[in-house]
C-alpha positions as CSV (number, residue, x, y, z in Angstrom):
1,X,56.8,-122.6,-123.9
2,X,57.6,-119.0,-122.8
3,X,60.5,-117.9,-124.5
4,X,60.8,-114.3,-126.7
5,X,57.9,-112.6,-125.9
6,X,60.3,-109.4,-125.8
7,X,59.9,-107.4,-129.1
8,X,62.1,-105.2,-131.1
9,X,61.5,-101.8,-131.0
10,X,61.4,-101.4,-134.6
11,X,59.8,-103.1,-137.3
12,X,60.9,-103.9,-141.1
13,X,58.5,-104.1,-144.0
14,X,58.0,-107.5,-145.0
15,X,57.3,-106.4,-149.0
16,X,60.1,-103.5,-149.4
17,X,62.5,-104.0,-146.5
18,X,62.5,-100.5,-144.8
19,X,63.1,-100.3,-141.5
20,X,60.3,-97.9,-139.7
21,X,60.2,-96.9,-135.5
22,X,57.1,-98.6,-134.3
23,X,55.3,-95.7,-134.4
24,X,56.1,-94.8,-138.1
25,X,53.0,-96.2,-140.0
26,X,50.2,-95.1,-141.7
27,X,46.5,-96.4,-141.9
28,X,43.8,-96.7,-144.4
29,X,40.0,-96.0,-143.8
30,X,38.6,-99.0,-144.9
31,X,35.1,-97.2,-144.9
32,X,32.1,-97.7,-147.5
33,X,34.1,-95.4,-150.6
34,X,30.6,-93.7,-151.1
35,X,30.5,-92.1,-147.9
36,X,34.0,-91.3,-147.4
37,X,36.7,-89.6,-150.1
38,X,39.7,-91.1,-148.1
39,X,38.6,-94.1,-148.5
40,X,37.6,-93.4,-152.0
41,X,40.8,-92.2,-153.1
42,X,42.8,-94.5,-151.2
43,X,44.3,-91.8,-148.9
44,X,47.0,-92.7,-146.6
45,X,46.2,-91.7,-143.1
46,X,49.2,-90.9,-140.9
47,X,49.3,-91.4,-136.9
48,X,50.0,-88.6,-134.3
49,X,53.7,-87.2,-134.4
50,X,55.1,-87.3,-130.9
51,X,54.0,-90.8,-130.1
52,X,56.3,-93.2,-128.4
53,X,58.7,-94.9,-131.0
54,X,58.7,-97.8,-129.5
55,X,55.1,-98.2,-129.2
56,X,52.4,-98.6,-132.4
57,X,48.9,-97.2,-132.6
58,X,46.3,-100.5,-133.3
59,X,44.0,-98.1,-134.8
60,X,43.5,-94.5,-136.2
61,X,40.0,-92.1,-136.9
62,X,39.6,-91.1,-140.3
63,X,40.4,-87.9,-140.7
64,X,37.0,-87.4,-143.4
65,X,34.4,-90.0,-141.9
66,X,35.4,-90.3,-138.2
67,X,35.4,-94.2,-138.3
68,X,37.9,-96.0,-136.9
69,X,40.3,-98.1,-139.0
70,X,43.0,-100.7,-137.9
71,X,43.7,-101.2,-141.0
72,X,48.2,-100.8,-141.6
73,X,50.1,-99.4,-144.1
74,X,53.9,-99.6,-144.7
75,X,54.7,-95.4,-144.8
76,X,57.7,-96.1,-147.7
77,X,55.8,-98.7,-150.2
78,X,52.5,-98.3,-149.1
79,X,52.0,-102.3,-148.9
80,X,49.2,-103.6,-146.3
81,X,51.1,-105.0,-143.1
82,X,50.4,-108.1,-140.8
83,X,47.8,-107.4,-138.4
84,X,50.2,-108.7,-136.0
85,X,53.1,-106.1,-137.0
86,X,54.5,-104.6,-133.9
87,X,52.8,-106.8,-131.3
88,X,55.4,-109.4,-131.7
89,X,58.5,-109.6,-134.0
90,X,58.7,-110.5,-137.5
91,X,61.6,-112.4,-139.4
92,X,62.6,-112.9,-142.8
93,X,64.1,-116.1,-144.1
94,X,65.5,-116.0,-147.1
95,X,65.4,-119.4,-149.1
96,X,68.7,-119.1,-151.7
97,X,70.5,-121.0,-154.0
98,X,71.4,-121.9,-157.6
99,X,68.9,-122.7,-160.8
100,X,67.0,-125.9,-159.8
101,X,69.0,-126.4,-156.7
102,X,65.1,-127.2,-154.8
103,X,64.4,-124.5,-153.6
104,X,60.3,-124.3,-154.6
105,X,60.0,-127.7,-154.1
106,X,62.0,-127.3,-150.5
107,X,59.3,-124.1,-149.0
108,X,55.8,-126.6,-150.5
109,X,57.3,-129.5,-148.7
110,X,58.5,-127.4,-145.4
111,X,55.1,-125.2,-145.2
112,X,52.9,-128.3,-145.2
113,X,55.5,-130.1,-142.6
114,X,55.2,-127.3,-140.4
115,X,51.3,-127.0,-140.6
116,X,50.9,-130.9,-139.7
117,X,53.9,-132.5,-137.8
118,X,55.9,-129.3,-136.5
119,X,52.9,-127.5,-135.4
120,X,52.2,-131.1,-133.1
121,X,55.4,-131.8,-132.1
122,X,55.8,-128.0,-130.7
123,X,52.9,-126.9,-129.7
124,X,52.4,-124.1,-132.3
125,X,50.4,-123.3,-135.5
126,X,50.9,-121.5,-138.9
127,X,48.5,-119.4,-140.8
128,X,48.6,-117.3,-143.7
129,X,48.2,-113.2,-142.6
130,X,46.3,-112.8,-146.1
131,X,44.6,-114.2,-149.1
132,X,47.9,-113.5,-151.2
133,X,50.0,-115.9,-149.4
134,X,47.2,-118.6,-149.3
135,X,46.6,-118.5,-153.2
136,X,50.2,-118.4,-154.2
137,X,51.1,-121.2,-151.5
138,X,48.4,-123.4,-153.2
139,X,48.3,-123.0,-156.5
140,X,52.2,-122.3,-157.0
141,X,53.5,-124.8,-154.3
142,X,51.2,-126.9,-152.5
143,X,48.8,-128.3,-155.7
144,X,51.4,-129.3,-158.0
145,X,53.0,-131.6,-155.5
146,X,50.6,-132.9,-153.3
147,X,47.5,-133.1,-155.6
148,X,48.7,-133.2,-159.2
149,X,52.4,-135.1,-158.3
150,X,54.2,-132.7,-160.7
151,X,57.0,-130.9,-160.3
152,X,57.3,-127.2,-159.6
153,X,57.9,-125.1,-162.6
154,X,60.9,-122.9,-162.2
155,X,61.0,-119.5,-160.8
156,X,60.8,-116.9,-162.7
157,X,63.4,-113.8,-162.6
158,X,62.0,-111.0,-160.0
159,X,63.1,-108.9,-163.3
160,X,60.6,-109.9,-165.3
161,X,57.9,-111.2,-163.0
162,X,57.0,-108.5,-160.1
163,X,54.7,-111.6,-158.1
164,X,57.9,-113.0,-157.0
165,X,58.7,-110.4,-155.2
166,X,55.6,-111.2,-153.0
167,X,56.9,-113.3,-150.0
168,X,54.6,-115.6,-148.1
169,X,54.1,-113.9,-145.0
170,X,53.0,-116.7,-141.8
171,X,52.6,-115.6,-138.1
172,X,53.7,-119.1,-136.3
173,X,51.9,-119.2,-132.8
174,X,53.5,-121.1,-130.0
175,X,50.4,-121.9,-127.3
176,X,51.9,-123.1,-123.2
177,X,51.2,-126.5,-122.8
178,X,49.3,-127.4,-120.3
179,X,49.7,-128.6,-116.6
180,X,49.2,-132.4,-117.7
181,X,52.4,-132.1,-119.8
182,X,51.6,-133.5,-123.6
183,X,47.9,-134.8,-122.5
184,X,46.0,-131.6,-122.4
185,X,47.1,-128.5,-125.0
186,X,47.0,-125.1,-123.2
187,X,45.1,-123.1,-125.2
188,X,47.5,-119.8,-123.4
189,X,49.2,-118.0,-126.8
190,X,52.9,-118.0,-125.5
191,X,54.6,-116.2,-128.5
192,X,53.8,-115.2,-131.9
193,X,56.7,-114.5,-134.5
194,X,55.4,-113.1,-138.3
195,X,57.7,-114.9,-140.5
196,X,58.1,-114.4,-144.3
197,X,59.0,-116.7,-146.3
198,X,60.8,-115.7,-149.9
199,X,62.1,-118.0,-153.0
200,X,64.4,-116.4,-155.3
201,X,64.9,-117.4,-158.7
202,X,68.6,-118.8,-159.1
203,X,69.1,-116.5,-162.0
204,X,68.6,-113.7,-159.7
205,X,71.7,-114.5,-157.7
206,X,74.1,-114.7,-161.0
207,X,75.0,-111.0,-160.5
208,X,75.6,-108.9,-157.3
209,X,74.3,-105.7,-158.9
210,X,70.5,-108.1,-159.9
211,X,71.0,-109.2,-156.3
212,X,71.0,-105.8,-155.1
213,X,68.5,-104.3,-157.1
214,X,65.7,-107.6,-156.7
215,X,66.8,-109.1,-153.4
216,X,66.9,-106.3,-150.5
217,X,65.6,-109.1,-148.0
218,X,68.5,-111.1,-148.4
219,X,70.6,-108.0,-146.5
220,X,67.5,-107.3,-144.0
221,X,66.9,-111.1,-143.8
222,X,67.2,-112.9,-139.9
223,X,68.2,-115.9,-141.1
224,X,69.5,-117.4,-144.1
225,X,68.9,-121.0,-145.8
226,X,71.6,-121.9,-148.6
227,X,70.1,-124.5,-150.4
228,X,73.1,-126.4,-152.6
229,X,73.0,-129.1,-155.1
230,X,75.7,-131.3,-154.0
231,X,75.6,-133.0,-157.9
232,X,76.6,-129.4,-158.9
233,X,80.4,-130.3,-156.9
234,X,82.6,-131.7,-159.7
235,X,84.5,-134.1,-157.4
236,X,81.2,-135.5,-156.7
237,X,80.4,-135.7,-160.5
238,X,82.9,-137.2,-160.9
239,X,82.8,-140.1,-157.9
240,X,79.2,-141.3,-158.8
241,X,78.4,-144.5,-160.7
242,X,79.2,-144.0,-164.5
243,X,75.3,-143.6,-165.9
244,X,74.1,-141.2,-163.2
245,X,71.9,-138.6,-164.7
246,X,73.8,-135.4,-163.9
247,X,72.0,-131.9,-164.0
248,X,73.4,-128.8,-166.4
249,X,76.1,-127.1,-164.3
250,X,75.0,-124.0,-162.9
251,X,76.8,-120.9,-160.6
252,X,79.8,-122.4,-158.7
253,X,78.8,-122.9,-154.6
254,X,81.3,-120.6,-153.5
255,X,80.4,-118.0,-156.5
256,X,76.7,-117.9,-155.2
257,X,78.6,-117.3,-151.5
258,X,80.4,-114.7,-152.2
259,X,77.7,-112.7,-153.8
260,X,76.0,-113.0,-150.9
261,X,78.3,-111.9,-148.7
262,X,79.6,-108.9,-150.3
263,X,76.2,-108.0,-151.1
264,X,75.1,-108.0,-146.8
265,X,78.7,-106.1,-146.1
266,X,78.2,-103.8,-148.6
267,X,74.3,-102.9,-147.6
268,X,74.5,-103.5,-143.6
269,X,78.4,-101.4,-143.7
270,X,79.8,-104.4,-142.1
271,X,83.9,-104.3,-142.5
272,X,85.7,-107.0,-143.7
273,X,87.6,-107.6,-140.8
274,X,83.7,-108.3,-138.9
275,X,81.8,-111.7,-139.0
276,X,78.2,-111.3,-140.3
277,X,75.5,-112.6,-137.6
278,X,72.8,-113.3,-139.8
279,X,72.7,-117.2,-139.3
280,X,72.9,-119.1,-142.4
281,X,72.0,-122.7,-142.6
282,X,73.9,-124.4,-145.6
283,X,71.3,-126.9,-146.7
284,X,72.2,-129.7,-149.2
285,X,69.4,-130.8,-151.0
286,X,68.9,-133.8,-153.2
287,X,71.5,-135.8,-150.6
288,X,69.2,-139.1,-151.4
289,X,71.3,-138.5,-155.5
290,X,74.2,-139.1,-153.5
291,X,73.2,-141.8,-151.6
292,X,76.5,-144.2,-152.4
293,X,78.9,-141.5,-151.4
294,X,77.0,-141.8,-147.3
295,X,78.4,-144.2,-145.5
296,X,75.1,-146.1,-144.6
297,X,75.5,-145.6,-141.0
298,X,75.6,-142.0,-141.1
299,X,73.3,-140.0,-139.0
300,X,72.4,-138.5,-142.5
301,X,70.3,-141.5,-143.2
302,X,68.6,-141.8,-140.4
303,X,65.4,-139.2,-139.7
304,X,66.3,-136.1,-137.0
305,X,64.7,-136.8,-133.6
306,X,63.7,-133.2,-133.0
307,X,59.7,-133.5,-134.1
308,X,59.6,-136.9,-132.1
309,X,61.0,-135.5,-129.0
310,X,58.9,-131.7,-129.3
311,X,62.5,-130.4,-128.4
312,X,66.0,-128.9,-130.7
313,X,68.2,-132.1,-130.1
314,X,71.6,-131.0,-129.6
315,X,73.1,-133.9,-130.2
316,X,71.5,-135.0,-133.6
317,X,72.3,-131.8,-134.6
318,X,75.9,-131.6,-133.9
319,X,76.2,-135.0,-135.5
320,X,74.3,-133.4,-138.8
321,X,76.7,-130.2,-138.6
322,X,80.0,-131.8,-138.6
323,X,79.3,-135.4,-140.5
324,X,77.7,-132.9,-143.0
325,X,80.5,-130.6,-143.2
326,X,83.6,-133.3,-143.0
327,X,81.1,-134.5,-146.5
328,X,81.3,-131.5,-148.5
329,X,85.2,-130.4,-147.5
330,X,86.2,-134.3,-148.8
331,X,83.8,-133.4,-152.1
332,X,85.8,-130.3,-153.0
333,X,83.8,-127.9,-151.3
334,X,87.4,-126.4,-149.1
335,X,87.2,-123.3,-150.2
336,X,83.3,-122.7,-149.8
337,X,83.6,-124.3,-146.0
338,X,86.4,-122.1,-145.6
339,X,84.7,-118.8,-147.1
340,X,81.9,-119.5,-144.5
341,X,83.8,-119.6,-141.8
342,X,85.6,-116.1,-142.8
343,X,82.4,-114.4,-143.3
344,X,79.7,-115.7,-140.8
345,X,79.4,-116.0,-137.2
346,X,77.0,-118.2,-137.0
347,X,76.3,-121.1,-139.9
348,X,75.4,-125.0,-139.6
349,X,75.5,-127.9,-142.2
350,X,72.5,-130.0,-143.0
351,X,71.7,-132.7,-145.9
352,X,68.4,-133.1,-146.9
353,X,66.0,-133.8,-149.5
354,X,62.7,-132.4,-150.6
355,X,61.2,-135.1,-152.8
356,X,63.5,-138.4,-151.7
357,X,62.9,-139.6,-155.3
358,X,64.2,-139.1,-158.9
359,X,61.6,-137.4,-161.3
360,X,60.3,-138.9,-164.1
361,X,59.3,-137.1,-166.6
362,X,58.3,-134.0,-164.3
363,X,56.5,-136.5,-162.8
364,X,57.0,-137.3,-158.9
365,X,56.5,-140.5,-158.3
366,X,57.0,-141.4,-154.4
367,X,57.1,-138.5,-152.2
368,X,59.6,-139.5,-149.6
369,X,61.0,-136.2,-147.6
370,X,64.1,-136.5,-145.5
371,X,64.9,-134.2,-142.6
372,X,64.0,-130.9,-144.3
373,X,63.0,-129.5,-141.1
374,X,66.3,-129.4,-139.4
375,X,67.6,-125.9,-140.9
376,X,63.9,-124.3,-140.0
377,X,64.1,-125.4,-136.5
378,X,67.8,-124.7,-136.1
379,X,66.9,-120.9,-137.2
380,X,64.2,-121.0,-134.7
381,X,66.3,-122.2,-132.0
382,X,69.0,-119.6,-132.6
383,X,66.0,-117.2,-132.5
384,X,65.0,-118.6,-128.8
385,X,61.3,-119.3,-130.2
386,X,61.9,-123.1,-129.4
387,X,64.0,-125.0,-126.6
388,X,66.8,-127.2,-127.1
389,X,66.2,-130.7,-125.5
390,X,67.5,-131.0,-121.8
391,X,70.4,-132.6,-121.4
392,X,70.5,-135.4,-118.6
């Protein structure tokens, strides 16, 4: 599965979003702190000037003990980097949306899918580049819904609470599969892509000055994944059975758009007159709430054949993308379809749902996930880390 191996020559930082040459880094001596004051004091070591900026020293001497260290330092927030920074490339996905629109409960439920089925089905892997991502993952996503059945608390504002600002940061490795096809796994490492993983609290998207201030990745981000609450649509509030428990209205869909868009012109200097290529995959969640506005023969219903064929199924997606998009123009959504198209080059629709079951009592009482995978995997297609199924 040889696809990207070519890197950028550049690399952002996944914790403050500055863009750095390859060569721009700093080091720190990781040395016992009684035998050496760098390491004591926490100096910041910098490499050689005049290196190759497209090229990054693995490891530098300390300048006080002489030991080596391979140890990486962001140079603008001083933040510890992947190990596998500038070896391969790293992308940011920003996970967006509304107050209680899923999104928590949408990265537990994606993570573990991509660990267990994904990871099969594609012949790659995902582990955690440091303890930070492995202790927040489990006790702030994967616990509450897998062990204890509870449902995610909500996020807190990046204002008040600095942790949130801590992405989970994966490197996803793709291994060749072997000369027996599907029989024998090659254990050859194709491609490795460092992907971070961020979930913004809705309140933090009320305001494009908060947005600006708390969410820099959004702007730096290399793909996007709008997570909407299609019971948050007043025409669709209004269609449902009388009775339906209806959630407090929150930001309007095409409010939470705009935002977004003004604030990635404004930061990346792209003029109005220019599409933005960050792709953005517009993600309905909860679509099992709205299960008697589907017609039951919709491909929406039906489970996305990508993991069973180990391949990005064209055709299930196309089906997803306009059934999906036809849905949310008929529900009142014309003018957020239409702002869409006016400001991205590349965006695809997708209804899915995290939990397939109503809550009771912030109590989950059936896990039942439906096609959450399809906006990942489309971003990773667009990205050329996975193939698209070959068409006969």
């Amino acid at each position: 599965m040889k696809l990207n191996l070519k890197k950028k020559d550049y690399y952002i930082c996944p914790y403050c979003f500055s863009k750095h040459d390859l060569n721009d880094v700093s080091f720190i001596c990781k040395n016992d702190p009684e035998g050496c004051e760098n390491a004591r004091e926490g100096i910041f070591l910098r490499s050689k000037r005049g290196e190759s900026k497209k090229e990054m020293p693995d490891s530098i001497f300390c300048t006080e003990c002489g030991e080596k260290t391979n140890v990486k330092i962001c140079s603008t927030c001083h933040e510890e980097l992947p190990y596998a920074i500038g070896q391969y490339d790293n992308l940011v996905f920003a996970v967006i949306g509304a107050k209680e629109a899923g999104k928590s409960h949408y990265i537990a439920v994606l993570i573990d899918k991509i660990m267990n089925e994904i990871g099969s089905a594609f012949n790659c892997s995902l582990s955690a580049v440091n303890d930070a991502t492995i202790k927040r993952y489990r006790t702030d996503f994967y616990d509450p819904v897998f062990k204890r059945n509870e449902l995610i608390r909500v996020t807190r504002s990046a204002k008040t609470d600095s942790s949130v600002k801590q992405p989970l940061i994966y490197n996803l490795t793709f291994t060749e599969q072997g000369m027996f096809g599907g029989l024998f796994k090659g254990k050859r490492i194709s491609n490795v892509v460092t992907i971070a993983f961020f979930d913004t609290a809705g309140e933090d998207l009320d305001s494009e000055d908060t947005m600006k201030a708390v969410n820099r990745y959004i702007y730096n981000s290399s793909g996007i994944i709008f997570l909407l609450d299609p019971l948050q649509l007043e025409n669709v509030r209004e269609m449902l059975p009388a009775g339906t428990p209806l959630p407090e209205q929150n930001t309007e869909i095409e409010d939470l758009l705009s935002r977004t868009a003004n604030l990635i012109r404004k930061a990346n200097n792209v003029k109005v007159d220019k599409l933005i290529d960050i792709p953005v995959a517009v993600a309905f969640s909860k679509i099992d709430a709205v299960e008697s506005l589907v017609d039951p023969s919709s491909c929406i219903n039906y489970s996305s054949k990508h993991i069973s064929k180990g391949s990005f199924d064209i055709s299930d997606f196309q089906d997803m993308n306009g059934t999906m998009e036809s849905l949310v123009r008929s529900w009142g959504g014309e003018n957020f379809a239409n702002q869409l198209n006016s400001n991205f080059k590349n965006h695809a629709y997708f209804g899915i749902t995290a939990l397939g079951c109503n809550p009771e009592s912030s109590r989950i009482s059936k896990l039942r996930p439906h096609r959450i995978e399809d906006p990942f995997l489309w971003l990773l297609y667009e990205h050329k880390l996975i193939k698209a199924e070959k068409r006969k």
